[in-house]
N, C-alpha and C positions, 0 to 999 in steps of 0.2 A: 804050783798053781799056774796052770795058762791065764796072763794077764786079758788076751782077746776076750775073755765070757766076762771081764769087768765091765766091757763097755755096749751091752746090749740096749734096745730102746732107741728112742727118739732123741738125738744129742741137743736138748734145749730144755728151755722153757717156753712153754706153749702152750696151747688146749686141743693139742692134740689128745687122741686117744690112749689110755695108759699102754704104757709095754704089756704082753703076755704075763702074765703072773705077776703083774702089782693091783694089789685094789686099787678102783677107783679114787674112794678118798686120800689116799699114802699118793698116790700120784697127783692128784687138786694140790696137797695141802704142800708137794716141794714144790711144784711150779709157782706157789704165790710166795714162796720162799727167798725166792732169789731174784735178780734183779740182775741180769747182763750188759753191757757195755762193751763193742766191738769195734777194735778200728785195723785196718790193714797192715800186717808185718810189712808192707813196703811201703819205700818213702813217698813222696808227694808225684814224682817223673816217674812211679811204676817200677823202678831199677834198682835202689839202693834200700837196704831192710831200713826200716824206720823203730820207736822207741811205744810204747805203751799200746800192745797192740790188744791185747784181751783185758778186759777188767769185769770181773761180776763181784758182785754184795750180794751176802748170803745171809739165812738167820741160824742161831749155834743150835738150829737142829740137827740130828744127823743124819735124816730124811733127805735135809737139802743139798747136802753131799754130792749125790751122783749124777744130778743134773747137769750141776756148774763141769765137775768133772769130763763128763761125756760131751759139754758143747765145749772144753778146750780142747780135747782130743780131737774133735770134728772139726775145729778150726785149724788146729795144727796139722791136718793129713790136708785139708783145702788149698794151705799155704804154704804146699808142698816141703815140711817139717815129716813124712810119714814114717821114716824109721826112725824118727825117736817118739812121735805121738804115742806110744803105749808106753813107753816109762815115765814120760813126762807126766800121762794122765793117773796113772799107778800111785808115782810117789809125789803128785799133787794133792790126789786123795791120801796120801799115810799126814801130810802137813794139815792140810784142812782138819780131817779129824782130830788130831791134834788139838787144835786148837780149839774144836768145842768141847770135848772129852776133858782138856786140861785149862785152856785157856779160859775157859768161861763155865769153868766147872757150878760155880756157887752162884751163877748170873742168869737171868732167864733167857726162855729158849728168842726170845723178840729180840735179842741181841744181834748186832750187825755184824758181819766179819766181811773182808773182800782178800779177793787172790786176785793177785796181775799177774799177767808174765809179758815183756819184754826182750827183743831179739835184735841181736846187733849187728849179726851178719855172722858171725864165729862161734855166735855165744847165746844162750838162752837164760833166761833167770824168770823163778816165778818167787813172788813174797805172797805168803797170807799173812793178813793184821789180824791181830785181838786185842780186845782191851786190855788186857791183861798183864801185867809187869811180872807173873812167874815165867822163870827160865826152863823150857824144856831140857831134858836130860836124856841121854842114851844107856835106857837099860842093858845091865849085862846081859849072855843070853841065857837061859833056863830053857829045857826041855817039858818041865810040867805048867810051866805056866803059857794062857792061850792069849795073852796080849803083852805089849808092848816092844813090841818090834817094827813100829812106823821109820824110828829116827834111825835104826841100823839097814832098813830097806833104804830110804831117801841116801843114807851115806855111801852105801852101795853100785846105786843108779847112779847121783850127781859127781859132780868132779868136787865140788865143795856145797858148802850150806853150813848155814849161822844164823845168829840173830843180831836184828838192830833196836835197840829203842825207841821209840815213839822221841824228838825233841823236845814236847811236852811232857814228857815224863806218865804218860797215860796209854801205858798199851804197848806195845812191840810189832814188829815184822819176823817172821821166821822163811826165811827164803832158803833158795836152792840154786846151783848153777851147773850148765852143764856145756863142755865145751864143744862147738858141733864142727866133728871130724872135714864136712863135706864144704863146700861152698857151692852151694845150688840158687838156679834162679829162683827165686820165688815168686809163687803167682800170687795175684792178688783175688781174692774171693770174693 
């Protein structure tokens, strides 16, 4: 699979016009889905990466998916991040999914989820929350069955990835980490 045709479209949420071949409505109903939050991968002088640079809220549809997706990919090429923004955006999306498929399996779709990612200068990490207190697992592989191979993609891509539990005991983080080979300036967008 070329991961490039993942990320066709308008990387946001907006009112813009939908991509070529989404309806109308499938395009209204992610955009009111989600909810972004953007602050610059670098620190306050412009020079040194900084910590909580993307954060979007999403709902455990899985509609709302590809939006959130394609505006981190577009921030991460911005933020001069562009030779990892297609795996990051790839197995951002096999996490998210995840999470509404499994995490919020029995929960309705008005359910909130959020993915951050964070960048320290060496290093990249994004978490998705769910409510949810079940532990994701990494299916063996099977050749006849057509899903669950999210968590052996993200183990593939990342250098590492876990989960943490909510401190309240209501919900979890499943995050990802990936170590970045390069040390580049980053621009700020």
């Amino acid at each position: 699979m070329n991961v490039h045709h993942l990320a066709w479209g308008t990387p946001c949420c907006s009112t813009a016009p939908p991509a070529p071949g989404v309806r109308e409505g499938a395009a209204r109903m992610a955009q009111k889905a989600c909810v972004m939050t953007e602050s610059s991968f670098a620190g306050p002088d412009g020079r040194e990466p900084g910590a909580a640079c993307f954060e979007a809220s999403f709902s455990a549809d899985r509609a709302a998916i590809a939006p959130v997706r394609r505006r981190l990919r577009a921030r991460l090429q911005a933020s001069g991040l562009e030779e990892i923004a297609d795996d990051v955006a790839l197995a951002s999306h096999e996490l998210m999914a995840n999470a509404v498929v499994h995490g919020c399996r029995s929960l309705p779709e008005s359910t909130e989820l959020t993915v951050t990612a964070e960048w320290t200068g060496d290093q990249l990490r994004v978490a998705v929350h769910d409510p949810s207190n079940e532990q994701p697992r990494e299916q063996h592989e099977s050749g006849s069955r057509q899903t669950g191979r999210g968590l052996t993609l993200v183990r593939a891509l990342a250098d590492r990835w876990g989960v943490e539990p909510d401190s309240d005991g209501r919900g979890k983080s499943v995050w990802m980490e990936l170590d970045l080979p390069f040390h580049r300036e980053v621009r700020v967008a």
